[in-house]
DODRENBA-171707 format. One record per residue: x, y, z of N, C-alpha, C in turn; residue in three letters. Coordinates in steps of 0.02 Angstrom, whole numbers. Each point is the difference from the previous one (the first is absolute). Last residue first. Layout:
N
[atom [X Y Z] [X Y Z] [X Y Z] 'ALA']
...
//
This chain:
284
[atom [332 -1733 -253] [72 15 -11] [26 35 -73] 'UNK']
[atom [-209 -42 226] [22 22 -89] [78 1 -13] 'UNK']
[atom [-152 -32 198] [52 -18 -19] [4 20 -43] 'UNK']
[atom [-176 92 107] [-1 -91 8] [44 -18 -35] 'UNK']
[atom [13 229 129] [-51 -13 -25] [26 -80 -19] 'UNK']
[atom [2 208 203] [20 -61 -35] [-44 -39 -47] 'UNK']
[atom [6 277 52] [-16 -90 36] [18 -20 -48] 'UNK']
[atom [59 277 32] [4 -72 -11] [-37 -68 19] 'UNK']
[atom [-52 295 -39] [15 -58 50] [12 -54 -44] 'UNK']
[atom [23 272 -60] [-37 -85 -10] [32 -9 79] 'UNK']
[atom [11 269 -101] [3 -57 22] [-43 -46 7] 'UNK']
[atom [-3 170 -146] [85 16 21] [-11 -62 70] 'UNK']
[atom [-155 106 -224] [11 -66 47] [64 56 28] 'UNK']
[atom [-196 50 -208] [15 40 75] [40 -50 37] 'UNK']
[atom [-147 -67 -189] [69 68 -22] [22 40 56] 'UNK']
[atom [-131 -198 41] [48 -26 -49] [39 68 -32] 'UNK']
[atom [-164 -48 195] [15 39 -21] [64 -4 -41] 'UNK']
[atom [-193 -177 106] [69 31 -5] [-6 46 -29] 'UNK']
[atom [-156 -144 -5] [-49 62 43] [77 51 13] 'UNK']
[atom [-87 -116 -245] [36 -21 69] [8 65 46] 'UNK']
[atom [-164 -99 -195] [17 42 12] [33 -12 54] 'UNK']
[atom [-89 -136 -210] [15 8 54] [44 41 26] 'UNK']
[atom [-174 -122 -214] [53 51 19] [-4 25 91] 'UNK']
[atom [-90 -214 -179] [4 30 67] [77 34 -2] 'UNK']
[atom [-156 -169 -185] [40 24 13] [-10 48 71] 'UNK']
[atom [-96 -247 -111] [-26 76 42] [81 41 35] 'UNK']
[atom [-88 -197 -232] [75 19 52] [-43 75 32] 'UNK']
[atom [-133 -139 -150] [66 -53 11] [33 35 72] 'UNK']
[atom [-164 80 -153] [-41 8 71] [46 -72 26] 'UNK']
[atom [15 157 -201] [-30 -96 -7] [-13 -29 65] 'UNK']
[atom [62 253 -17] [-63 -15 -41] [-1 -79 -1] 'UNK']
[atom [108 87 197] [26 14 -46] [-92 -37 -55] 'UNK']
[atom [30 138 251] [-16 -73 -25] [25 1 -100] 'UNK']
[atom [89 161 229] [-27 -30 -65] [-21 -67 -9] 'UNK']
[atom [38 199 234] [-3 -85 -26] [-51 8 -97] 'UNK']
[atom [165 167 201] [-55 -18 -32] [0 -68 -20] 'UNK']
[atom [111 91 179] [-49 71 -14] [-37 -11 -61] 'UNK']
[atom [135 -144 242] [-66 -5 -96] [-27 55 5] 'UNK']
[atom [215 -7 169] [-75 -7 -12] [-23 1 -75] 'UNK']
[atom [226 -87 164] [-22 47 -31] [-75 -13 -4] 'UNK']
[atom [199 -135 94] [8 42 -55] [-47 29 -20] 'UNK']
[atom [66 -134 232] [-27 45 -36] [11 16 -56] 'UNK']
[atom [85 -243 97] [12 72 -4] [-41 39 -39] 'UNK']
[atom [-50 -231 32] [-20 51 34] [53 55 25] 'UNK']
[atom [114 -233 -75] [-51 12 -16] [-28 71 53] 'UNK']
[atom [263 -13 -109] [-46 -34 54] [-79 10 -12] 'UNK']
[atom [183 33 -201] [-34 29 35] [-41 -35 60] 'UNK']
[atom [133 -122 -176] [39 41 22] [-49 59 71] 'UNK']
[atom [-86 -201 -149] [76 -9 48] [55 76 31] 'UNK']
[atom [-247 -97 -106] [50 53 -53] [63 -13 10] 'UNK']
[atom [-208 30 142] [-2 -47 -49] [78 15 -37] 'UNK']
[atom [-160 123 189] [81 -53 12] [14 -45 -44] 'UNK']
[atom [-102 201 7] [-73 -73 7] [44 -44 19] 'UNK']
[atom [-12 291 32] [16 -79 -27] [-8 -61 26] 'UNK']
[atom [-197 206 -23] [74 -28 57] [43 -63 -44] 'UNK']
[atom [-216 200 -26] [12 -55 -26] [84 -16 24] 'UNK']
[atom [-266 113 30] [56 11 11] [43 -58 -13] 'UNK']
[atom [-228 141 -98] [22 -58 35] [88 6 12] 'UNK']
[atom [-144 182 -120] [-16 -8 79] [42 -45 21] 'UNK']
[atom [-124 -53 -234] [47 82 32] [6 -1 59] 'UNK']
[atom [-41 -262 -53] [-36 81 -14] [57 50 17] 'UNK']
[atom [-41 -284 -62] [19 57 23] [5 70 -15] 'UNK']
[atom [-50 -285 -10] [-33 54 17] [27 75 44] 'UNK']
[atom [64 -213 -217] [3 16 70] [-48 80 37] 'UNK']
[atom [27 -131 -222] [-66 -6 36] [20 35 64] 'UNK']
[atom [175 -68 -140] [-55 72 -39] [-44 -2 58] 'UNK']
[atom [231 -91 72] [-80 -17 -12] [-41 39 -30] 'UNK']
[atom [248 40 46] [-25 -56 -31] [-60 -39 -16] 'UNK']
[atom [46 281 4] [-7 -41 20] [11 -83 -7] 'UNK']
[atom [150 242 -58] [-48 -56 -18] [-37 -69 50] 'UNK']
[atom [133 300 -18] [21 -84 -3] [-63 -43 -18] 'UNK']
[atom [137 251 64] [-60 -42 -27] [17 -49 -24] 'UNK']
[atom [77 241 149] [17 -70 -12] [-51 -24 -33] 'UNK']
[atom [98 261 22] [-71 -49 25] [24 -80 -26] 'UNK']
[atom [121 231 -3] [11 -39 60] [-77 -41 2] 'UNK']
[atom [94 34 -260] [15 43 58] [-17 -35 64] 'UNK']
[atom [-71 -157 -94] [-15 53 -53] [4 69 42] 'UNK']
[atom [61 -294 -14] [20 62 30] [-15 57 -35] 'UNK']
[atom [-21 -286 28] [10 42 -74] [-5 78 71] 'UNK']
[atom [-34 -222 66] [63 -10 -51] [16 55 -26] 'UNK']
[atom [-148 -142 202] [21 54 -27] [59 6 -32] 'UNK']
[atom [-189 -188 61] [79 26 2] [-19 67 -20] 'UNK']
[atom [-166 -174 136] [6 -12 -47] [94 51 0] 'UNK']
[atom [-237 -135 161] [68 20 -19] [-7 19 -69] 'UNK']
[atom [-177 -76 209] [26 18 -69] [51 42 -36] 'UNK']
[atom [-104 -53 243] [52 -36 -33] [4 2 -70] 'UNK']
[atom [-114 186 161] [-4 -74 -21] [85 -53 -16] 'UNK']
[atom [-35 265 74] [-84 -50 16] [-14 -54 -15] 'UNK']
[atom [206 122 -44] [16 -2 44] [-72 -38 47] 'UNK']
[atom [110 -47 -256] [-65 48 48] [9 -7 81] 'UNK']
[atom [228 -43 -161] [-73 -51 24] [-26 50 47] 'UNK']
[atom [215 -8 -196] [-3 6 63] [-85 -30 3] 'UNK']
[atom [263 32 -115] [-64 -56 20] [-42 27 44] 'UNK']
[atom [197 123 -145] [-18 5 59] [-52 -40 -9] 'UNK']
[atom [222 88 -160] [-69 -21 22] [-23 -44 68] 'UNK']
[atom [210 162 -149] [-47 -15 70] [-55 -12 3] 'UNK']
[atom [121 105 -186] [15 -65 25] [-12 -45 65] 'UNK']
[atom [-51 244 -43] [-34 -30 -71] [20 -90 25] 'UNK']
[atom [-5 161 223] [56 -3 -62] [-41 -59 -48] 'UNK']
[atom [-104 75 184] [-7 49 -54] [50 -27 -53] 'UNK']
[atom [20 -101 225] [-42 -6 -63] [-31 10 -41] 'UNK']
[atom [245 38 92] [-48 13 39] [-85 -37 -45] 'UNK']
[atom [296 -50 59] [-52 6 -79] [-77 17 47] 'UNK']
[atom [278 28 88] [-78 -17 26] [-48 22 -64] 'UNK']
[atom [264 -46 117] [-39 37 -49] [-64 -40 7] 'UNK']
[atom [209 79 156] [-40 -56 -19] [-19 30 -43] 'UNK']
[atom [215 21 192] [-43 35 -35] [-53 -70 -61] 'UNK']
[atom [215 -16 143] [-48 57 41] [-60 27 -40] 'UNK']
[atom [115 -175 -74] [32 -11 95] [-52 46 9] 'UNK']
[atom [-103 -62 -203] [77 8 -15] [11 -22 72] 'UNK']
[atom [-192 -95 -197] [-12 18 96] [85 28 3] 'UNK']
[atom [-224 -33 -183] [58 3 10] [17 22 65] 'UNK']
[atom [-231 -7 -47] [29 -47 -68] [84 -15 11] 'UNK']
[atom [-240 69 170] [71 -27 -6] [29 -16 -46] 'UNK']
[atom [-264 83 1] [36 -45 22] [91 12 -15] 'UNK']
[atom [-253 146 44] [50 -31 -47] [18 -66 23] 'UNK']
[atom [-183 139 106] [45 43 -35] [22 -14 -77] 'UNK']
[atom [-215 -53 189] [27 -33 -41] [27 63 -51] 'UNK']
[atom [-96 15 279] [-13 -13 -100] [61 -14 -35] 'UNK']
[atom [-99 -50 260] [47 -13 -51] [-5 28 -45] 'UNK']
[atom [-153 99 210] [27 -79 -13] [40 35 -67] 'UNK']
[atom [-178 109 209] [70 -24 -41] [35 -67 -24] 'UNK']
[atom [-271 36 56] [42 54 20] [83 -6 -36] 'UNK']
[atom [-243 -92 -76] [9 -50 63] [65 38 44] 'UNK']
[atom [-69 120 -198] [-56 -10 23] [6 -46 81] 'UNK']
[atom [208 97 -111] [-49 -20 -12] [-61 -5 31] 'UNK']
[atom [299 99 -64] [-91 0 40] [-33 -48 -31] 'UNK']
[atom [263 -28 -29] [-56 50 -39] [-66 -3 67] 'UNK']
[atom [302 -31 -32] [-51 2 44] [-61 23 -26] 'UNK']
[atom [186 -105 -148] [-4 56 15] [-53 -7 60] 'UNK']
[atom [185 -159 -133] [-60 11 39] [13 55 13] 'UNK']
[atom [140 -228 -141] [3 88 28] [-66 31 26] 'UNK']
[atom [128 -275 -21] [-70 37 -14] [23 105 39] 'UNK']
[atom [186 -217 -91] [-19 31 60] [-74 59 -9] 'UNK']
[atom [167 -109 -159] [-54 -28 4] [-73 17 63] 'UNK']
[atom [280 7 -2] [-55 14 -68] [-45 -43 14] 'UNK']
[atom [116 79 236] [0 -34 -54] [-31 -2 -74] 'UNK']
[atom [101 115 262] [-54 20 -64] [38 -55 -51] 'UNK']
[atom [93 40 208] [-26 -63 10] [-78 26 -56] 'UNK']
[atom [174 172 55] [-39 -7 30] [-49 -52 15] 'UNK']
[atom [196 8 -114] [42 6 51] [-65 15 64] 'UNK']
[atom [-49 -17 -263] [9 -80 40] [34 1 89] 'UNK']
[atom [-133 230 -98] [31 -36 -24] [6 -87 48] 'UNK']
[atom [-113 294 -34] [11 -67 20] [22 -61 -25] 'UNK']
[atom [-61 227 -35] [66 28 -2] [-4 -73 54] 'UNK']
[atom [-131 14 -239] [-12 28 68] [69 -3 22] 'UNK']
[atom [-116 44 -252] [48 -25 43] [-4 30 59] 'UNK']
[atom [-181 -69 -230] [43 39 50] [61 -11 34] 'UNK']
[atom [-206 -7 -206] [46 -40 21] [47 70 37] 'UNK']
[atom [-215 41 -54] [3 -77 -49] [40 -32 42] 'UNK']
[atom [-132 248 41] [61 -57 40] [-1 -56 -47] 'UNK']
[atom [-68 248 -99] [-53 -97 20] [71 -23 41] 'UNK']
[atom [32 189 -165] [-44 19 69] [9 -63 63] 'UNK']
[atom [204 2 -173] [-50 4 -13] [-40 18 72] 'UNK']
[atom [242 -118 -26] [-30 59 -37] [-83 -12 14] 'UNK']
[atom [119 -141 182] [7 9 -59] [-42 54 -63] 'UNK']
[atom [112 13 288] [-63 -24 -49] [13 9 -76] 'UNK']
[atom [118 -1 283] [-21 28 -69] [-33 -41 -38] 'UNK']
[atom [18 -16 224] [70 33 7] [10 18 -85] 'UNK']
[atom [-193 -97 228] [26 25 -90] [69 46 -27] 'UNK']
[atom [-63 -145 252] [11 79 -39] [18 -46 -80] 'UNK']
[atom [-111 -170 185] [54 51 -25] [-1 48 -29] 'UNK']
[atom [-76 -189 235] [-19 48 -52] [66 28 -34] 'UNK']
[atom [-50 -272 63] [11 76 26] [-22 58 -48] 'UNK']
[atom [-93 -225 52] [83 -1 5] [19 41 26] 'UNK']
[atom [-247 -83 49] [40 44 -58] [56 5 18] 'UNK']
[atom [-179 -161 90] [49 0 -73] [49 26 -34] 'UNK']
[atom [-154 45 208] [67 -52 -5] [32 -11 -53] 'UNK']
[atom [-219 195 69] [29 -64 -51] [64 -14 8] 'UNK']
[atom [-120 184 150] [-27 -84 -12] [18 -54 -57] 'UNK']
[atom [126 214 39] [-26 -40 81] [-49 -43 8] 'UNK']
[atom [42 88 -216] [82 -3 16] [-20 -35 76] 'UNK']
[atom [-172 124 -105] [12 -73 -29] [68 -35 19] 'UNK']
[atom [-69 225 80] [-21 -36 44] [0 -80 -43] 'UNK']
[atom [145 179 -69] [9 -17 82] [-66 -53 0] 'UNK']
[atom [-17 108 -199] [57 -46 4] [15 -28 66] 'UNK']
[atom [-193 142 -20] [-12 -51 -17] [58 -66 -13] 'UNK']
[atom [52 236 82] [-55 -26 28] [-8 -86 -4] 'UNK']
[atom [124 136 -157] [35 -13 51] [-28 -32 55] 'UNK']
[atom [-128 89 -169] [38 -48 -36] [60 -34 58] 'UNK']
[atom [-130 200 53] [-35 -56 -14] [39 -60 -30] 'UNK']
[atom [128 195 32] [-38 -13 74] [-39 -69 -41] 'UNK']
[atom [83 107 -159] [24 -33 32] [15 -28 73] 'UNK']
[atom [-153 156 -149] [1 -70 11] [49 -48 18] 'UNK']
[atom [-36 222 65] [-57 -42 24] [-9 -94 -23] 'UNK']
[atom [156 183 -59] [43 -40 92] [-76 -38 2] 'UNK']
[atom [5 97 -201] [57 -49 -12] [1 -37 86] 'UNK']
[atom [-154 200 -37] [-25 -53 -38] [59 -72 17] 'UNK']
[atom [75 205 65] [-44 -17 49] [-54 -59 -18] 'UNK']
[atom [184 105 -132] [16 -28 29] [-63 -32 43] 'UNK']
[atom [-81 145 -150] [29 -103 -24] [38 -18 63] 'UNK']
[atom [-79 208 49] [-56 -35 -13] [32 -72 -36] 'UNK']
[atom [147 185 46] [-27 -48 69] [-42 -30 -19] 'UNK']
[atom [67 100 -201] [57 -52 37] [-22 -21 54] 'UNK']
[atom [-138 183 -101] [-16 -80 -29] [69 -47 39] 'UNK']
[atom [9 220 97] [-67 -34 10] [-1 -80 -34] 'UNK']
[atom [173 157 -60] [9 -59 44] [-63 -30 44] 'UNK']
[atom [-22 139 -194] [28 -82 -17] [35 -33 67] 'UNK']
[atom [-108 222 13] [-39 -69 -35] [27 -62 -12] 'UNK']
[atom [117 202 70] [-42 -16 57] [-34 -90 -45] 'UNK']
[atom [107 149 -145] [55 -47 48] [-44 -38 56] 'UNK']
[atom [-112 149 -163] [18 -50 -15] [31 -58 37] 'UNK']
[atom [-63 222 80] [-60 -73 -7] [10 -60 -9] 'UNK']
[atom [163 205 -3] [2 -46 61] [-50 -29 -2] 'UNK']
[atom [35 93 -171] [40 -38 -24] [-11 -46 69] 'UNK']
[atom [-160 185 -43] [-10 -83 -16] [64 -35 9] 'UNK']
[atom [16 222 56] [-61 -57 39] [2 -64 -16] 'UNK']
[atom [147 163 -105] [28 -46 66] [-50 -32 33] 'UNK']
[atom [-69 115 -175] [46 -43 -57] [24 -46 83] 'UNK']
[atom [-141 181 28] [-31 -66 -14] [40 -40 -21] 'UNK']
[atom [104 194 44] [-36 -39 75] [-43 -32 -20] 'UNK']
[atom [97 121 -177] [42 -50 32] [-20 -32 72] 'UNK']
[atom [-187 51 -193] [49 18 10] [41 -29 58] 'UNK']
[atom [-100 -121 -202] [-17 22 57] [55 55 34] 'UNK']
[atom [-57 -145 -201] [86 7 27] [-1 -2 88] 'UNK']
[atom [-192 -2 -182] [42 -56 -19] [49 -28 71] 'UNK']
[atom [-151 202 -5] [-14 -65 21] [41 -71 -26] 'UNK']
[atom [59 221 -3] [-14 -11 67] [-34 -60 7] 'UNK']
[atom [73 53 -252] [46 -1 52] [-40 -33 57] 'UNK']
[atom [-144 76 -105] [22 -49 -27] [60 -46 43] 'UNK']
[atom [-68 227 6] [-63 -28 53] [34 -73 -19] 'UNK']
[atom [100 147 -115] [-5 34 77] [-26 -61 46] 'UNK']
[atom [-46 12 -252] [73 -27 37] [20 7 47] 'UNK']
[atom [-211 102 -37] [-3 -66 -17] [63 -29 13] 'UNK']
[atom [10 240 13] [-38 -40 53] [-9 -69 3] 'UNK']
[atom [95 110 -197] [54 -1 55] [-33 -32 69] 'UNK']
[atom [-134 7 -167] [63 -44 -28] [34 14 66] 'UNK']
[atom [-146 170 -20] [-48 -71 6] [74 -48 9] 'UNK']
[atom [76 206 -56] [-36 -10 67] [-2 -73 18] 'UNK']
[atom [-2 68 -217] [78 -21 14] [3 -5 80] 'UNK']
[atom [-203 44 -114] [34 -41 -11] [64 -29 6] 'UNK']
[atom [-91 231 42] [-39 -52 48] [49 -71 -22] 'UNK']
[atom [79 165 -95] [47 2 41] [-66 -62 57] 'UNK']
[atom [-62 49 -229] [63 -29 6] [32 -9 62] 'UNK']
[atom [-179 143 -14] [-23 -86 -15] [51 -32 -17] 'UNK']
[atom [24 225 33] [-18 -30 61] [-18 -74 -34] 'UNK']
[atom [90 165 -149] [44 -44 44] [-21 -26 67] 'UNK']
[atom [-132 119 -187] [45 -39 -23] [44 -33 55] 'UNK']
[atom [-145 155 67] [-47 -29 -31] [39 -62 -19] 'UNK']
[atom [136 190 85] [-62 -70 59] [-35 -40 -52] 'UNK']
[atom [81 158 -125] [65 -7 9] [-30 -69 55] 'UNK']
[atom [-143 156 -46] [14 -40 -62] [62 -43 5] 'UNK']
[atom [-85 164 170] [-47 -64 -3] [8 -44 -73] 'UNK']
[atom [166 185 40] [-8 -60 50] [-55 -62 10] 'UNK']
[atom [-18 196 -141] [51 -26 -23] [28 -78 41] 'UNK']
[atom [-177 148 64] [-39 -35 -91] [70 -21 -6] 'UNK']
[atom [11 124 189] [-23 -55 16] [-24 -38 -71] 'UNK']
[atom [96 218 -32] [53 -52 45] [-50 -65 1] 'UNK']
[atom [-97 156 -59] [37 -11 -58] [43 -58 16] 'UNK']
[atom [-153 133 140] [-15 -83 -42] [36 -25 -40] 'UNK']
[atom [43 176 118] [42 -47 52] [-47 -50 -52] 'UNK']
[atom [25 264 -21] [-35 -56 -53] [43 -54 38] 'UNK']
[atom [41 193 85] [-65 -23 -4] [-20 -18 -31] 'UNK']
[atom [217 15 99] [-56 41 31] [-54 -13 -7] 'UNK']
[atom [171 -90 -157] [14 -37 84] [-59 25 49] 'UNK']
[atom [4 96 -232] [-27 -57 -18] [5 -31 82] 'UNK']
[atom [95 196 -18] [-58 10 -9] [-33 -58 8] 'UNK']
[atom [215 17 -5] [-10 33 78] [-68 -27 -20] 'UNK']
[atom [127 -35 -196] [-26 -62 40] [-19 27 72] 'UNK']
[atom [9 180 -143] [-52 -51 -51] [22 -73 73] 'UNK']
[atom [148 188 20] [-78 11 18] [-48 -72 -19] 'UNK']
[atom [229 -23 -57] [-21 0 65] [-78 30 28] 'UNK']
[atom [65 9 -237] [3 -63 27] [1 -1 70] 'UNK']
[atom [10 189 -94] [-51 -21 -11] [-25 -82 6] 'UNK']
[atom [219 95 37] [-37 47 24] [-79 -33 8] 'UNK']
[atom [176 -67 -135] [8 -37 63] [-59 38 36] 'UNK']
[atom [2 85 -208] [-32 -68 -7] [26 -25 81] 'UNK']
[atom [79 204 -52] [-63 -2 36] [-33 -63 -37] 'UNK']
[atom [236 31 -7] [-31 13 67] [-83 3 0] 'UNK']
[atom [106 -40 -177] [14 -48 50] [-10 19 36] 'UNK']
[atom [-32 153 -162] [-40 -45 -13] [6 -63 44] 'UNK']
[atom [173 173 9] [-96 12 37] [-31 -61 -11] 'UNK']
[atom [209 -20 -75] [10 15 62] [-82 -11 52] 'UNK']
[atom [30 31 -251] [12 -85 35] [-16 12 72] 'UNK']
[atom [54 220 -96] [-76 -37 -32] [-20 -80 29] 'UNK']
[atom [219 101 37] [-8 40 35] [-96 -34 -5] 'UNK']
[atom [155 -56 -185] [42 -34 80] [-70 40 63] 'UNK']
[atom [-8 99 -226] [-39 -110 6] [-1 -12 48] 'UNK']
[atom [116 210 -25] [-51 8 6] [-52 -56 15] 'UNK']
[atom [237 -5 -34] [-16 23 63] [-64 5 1] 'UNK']
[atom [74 -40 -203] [8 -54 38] [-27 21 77] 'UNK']
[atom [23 164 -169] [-111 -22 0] [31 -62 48] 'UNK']
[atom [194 148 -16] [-65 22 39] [-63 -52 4] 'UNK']
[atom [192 -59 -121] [8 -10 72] [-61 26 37] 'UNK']
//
């Protein structure tokens, strides 16, 4: 028991003065050895500043990424009100395009209407068969309006000499109130027609999208890009000198037999919603 007490009592010291000597020893090193400290910290910096730059960098870069993708929220509402602003900018601008042209088109309908007798009346398109191209239509005029098949369809066009006729369609079917109308884009619609500078005639048969082409009957005939070409009244169905359009080109084929002619019409064949009627030369 005695030497136990004795160990017990030996420990005792020996703990106390290792705590002992351990507190002096770190007073000492905090007082005046502070390199110790800083050789530990600058090892400790050494290793985790270039990690924490990099994780920096990244965070700034996605930072920045974001603001410009996303923007922050008073750019996110700037633009949204740009956005909105803008498109009704572009809306007054077509509308204001649409009243310009239907000011003009309205213009020119009034004033062929007060110098031409011919024309029956005017009608609303009331629908159209698949596709871009007017081929074939329906107006909201009929036999109760004294519209017959065969009856010539017209649009008001400009010219050089001022308003006159162009050339739509014609009348294929007639109801009380309503009509149909093959325009001459349609593939089955061929058209006679004659230089508006001579008397040389020839047809149009063939259709490539909204351009027309056809064939002279005279190889020799003399005609150029530029020229204007009217129906010829051949045919029986189309009156003579309705407008149809301009020569945008002229082939001569290699046996120098047939001078082909593509023709451009001054109508707007993917755009309609109203004709005029005249009378055309019976067709039944």
């Amino acid at each position: 028991m005695a030497k136990f007490g004795y160990n017990n009592k030996l420990r005792k010291r020996v703990f106390f003065f290792a705590v002992t000597l351990f507190l002096i020893l770190t007073i000492t090193i905090s007082n005046n050895n502070k390199t110790y400290m800083s050789i530990g910290e600058n090892a400790i910096g050494t290793v985790i500043t270039p990690v924490n730059k990099v994780f920096y960098v990244i965070g700034s870069k996605f930072k920045e990424s974001v603001h410009y993708v996303f923007g922050t929220k008073k750019m996110r509402e700037d633009n949204q009100r740009l956005t909105v602003e803008n498109a009704k900018l572009r809306k007054n601008v077509d509308n204001l395009n649409k009243v310009i042209s239907d000011k003009r088109y309205l213009q020119e309908e009034y004033e062929l209407l007060s110098k031409d007798r011919t024309i029956k009346t005017k009608a609303f398109i009331t629908g159209k068969d698949p596709g871009n191209i007017f081929t074939r239509f329906s107006i909201d005029k009929g036999s109760m309006d004294k519209i017959k098949k065969g009856d010539i369809v017209i649009e008001a066009v400009s010219s050089n000499d001022g308003i006159e006729k162009g050339l739509v369609g014609v009348v294929t079917e007639v109801g009380l109130n309503h009509s149909k109308v093959d325009t001459i884009m349609n593939s089955g619609n061929n058209v006679g027609f004659r230089l508006a500078k001579s008397e040389d005639v020839g047809i149009l048969n063939e259709k490539e999208k909204d351009i027309l082409k056809g064939y002279m009957y005279d190889s020799n005939a003399d005609v150029k890009v530029g020229d204007i070409i009217t129906t010829s009244g051949l045919g029986g169905v189309y009156p003579r000198d309705i407008k149809i359009g301009e020569v945008t080109e002229v082939i001569k084929t290699k046996d120098n037999f047939t001078k082909i002619i593509k023709c451009k019409s001054q109508i707007n064949f993917n755009n309609m919603y109203r004709v005029l009627i005249v009378d055309g030369q019976g067709v039944n």
